[in-house]
N, C-alpha and C positions, 0 to 999 in steps of 0.2 A: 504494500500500500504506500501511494507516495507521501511525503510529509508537506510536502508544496503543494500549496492551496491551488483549487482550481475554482476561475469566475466564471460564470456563462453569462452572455451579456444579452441582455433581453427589454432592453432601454428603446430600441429604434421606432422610426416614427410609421412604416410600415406604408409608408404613402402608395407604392406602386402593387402593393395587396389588397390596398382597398379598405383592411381591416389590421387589426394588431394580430399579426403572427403568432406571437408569444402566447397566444390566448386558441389557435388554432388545435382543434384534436389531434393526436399520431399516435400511432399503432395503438397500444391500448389504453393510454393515459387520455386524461380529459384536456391537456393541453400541452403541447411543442414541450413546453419548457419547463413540465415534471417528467416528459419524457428524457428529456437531455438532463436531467438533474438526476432520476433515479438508473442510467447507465453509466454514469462518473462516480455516483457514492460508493462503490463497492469498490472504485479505483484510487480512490484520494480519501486523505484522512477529514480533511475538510470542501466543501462545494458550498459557493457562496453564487447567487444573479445580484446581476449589478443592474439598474433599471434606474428611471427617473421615480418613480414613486411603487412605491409596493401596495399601496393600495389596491391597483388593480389585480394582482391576486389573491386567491381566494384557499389558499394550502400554506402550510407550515415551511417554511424553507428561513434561509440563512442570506436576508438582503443587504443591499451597500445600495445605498440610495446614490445619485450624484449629487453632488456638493450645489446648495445651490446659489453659493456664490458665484457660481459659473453660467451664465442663463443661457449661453446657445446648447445646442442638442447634438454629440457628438459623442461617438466612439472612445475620442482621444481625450474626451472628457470626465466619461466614463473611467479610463483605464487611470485617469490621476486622481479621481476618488475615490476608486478600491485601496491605490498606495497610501493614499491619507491616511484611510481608517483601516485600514489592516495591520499596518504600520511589520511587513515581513520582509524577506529579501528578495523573494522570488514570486512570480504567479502563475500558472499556465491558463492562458485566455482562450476562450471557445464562445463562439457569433451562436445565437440562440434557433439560427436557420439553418444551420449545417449540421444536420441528423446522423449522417453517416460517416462525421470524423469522429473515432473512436479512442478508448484507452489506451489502444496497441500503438495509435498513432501519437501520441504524444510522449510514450514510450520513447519512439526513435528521434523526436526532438532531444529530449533527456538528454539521449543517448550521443548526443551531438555537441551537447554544451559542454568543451573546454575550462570554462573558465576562464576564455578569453573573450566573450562577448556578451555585452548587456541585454540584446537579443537573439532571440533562435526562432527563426520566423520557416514556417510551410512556404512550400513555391511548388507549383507545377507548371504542366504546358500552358495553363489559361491564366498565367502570372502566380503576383506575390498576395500570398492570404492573411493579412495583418491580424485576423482575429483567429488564426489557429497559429499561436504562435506564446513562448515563453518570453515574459520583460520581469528584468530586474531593476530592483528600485531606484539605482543611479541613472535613471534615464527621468527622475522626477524634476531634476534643475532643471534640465533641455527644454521638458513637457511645458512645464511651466513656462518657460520663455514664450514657448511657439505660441500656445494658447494665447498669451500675452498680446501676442502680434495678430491672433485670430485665424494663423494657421496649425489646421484643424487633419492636414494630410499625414496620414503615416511614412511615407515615401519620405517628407522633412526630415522625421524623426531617423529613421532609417541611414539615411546620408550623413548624420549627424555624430553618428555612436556606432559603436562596433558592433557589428549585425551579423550574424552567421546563416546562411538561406540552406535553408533543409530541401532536398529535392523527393517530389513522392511523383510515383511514375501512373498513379492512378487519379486524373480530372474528376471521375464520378465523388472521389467521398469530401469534394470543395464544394458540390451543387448546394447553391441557396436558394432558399424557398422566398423570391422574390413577388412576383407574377402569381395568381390562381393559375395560370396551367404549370406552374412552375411546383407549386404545393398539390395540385393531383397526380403527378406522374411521380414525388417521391413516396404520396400515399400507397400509390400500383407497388411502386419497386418494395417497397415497405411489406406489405403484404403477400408479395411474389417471393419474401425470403432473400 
């Protein structure tokens, strides 16, 4: 079991689903994101979602709200409020739409980090995947400046600090469940096993 906290980020605004994701049924949970919480608790000692308000859900889990001295609505906002209030060295981040990145796969992150990089970030052939990816908490002066400036891209942060790019030779376990036909055909695949 690993000791490094894992956040599953369940914040976004969900604008081109029409609806909030995070709140969408899969496989046999009532929503995306007890699904993606109770396949990571049997992997990590701790599993925390990071969101803008926890109110909107309706189960027991372990949240980190965003700070809300920060008022735009961002990923990279997100990831500087977990550091806040977690206050640990390490986090491994997982996007609340990517169902089929699993525990084995962040295994082979793990398995990567040196300890010579503040980041260990996924990459495949459809690019770089900033939210299946490990950050350590020296990356919180950087965070904070960009934010500062109101940029909000990972690519800044990335250019910035030591960054190791994990290579996975499989595109399907990046699919986000962005679009409704995008969230019915991981339903199909979901249930096809």
């Amino acid at each position: 079991m690993q000791t490094i906290p894992c956040v599953i980020f369940a914040g976004g605004k969900s604008s081109r689903m029409g609806e909030d994701k995070a709140l969408l049924p899969f496989g046999n949970f009532p929503t995306l994101t007890q699904f993606q919480l109770e396949k990571f608790k049997p992997h990590f000692k701790e599993v925390y979602i990071s969101c803008k308000s926890a109110d909107k859900f309706d189960f027991e889990a372990s949240f980190i709200e965003d700070n809300p001295h920060y008022h735009d609505s961002a990923p990279f906002i997100g990831l500087l409020s977990v550091f806040e209030q977690l206050q640990c060295d390490a986090i491994c981040v997982m996007s609340v739409d990517t169902p089929f990145f699993n525990a084995e796969h962040f295994e082979k992150l793990l398995y990567h980090d040196r300890g010579q990089s503040s980041i260990i970030v996924s990459k495949s052939n459809t690019g770089v995947q900033p939210l299946c990816a490990i950050y350590k908490k020296e990356i919180v002066p950087i965070m904070t400046r960009l934010i500062a400036q109101k940029k909000y891209r990972f690519s800044g942060l990335f250019c910035k600090i030591a960054t190791t790019y994990v290579d996975f030779a499989e595109d399907e376990i990046f699919e986000n469940l962005n679009f409704p036909d995008d969230y019915q055909k991981a339903l199909q695949r979901k249930n096809n096993g």
